[in-house]
C-alpha positions as CSV (number, residue, x, y, z in Angstrom):
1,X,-70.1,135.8,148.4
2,X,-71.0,132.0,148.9
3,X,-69.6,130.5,151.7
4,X,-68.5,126.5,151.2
5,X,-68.1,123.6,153.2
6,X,-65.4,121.0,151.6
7,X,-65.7,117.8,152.3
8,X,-62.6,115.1,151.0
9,X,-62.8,111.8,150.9
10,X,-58.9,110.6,151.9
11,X,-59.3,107.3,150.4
12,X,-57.0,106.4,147.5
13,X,-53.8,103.8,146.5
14,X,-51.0,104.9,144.7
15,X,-50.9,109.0,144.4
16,X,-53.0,111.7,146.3
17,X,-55.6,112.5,143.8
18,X,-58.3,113.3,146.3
19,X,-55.7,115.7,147.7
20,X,-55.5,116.9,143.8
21,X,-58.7,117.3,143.5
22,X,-59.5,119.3,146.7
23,X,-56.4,122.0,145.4
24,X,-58.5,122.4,142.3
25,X,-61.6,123.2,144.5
26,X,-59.9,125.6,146.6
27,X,-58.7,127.2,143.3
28,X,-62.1,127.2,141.8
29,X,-63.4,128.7,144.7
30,X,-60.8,131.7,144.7
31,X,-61.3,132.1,141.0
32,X,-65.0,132.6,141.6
33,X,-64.9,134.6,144.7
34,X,-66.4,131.9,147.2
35,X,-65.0,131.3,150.1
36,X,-64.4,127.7,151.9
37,X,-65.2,128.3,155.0
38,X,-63.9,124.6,156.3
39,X,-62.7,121.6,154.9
40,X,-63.4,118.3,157.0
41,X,-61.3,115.3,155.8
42,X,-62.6,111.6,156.0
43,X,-61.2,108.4,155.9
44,X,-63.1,107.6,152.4
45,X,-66.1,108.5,150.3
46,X,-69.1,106.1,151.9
47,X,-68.0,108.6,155.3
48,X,-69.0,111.2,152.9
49,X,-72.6,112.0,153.8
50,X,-72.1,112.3,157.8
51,X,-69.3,115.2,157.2
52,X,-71.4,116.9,154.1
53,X,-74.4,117.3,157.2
54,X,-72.7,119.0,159.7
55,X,-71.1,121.2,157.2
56,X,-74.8,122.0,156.0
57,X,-76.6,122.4,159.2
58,X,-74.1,125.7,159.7
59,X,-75.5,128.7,158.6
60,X,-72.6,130.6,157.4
61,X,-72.6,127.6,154.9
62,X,-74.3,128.0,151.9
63,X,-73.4,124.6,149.9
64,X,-71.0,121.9,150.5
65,X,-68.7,120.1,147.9
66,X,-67.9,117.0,148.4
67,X,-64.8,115.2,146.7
68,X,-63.4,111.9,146.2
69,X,-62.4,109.0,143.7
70,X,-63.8,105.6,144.1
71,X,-61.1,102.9,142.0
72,X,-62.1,99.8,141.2
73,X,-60.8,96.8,143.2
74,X,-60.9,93.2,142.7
75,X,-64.9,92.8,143.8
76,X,-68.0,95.2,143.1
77,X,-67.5,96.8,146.7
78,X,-66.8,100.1,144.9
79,X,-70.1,100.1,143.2
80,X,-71.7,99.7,146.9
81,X,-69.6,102.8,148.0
82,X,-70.4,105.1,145.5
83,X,-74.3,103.5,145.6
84,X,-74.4,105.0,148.9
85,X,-71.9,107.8,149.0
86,X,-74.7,109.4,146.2
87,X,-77.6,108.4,148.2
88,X,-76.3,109.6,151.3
89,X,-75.1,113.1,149.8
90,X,-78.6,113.1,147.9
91,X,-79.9,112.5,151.6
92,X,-78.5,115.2,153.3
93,X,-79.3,118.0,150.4
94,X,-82.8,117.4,150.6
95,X,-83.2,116.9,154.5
96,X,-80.7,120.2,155.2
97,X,-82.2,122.3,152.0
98,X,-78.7,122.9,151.3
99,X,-76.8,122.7,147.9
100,X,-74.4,119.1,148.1
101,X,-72.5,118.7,145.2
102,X,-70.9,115.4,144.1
103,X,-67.6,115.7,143.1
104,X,-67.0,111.9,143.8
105,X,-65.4,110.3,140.4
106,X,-66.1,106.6,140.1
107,X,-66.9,104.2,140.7
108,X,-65.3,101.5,138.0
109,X,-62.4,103.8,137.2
110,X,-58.7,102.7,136.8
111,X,-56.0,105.0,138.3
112,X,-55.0,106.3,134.9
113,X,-59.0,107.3,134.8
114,X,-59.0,108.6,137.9
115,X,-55.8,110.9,137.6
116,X,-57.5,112.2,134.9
117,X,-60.7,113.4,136.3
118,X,-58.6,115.4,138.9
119,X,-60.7,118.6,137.6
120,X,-63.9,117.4,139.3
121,X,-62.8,119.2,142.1
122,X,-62.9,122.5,140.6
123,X,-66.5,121.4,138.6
124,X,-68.2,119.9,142.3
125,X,-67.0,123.4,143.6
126,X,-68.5,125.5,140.5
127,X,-71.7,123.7,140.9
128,X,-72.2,124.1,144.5
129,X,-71.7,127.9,143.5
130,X,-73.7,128.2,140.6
131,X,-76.7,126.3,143.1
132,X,-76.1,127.9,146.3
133,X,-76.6,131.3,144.1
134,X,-79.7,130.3,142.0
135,X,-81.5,129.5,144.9
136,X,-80.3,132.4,147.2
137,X,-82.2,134.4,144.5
138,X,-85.4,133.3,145.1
């Protein structure tokens, strides 16, 4: 069984599509027999990378999914978050050796757009699986 960190990114206007998205993880993960082992909840997706790494220095972690939706605003400050949101998560993958999957839609996306990538919750969570078992077979 893989065991998953969840991380979700609180951020969002109008309707509580990172809360959306992290139900469709938790579903995905049932569906494929993984098991999230905790869920850490942060203000927004640039405080992403910080929660992803404590979740992946635990070993009874095996990946970490990591969920959010950047919406555009009036400036290109969402292109900076998700710029570093990525790196960060990249970041902490390579340093920890440990599967981070970026389920973080945007940036540029309206809320229409966003509402309707609600599934990447279930796909960041799939992914983290399908990874966190490829490698566990070497």
């Amino acid at each position: 069984m893989v065991r998953l960190g969840l991380v979700v990114a609180q951020f969002n206007k109008d309707r509580p599509i990172t809360e959306e998205m992290a139900e469709r993880a938790r579903e995905a993960a049932a569906e494929h027999g993984a098991e999230i082992v905790e869920t850490i909840d942060v203000p927004g997706s640039y405080d992403t990378p910080l929660a992803a790494d404590r979740l992946a220095r635990r070993d009874d972690i095996d990946a970490v999914a990591v969920v959010g939706a950047i919406i555009t605003g009036d400036t290109d400050h969402d292109r900076v978050i998700a710029d570093a949101a990525a790196q960060g998560l990249t970041d902490v993958s390579l340093d920890r050796d440990t599967p981070v999957t970026l389920g973080i839609t945007g940036p540029g996306m309206s809320q229409d757009e966003a509402v309707a990538r609600i599934d990447y919750g279930a796909t960041a969570v799939e992914s983290a699986i399908d990874l966190a078992s490829e490698l566990n077979n070497d």
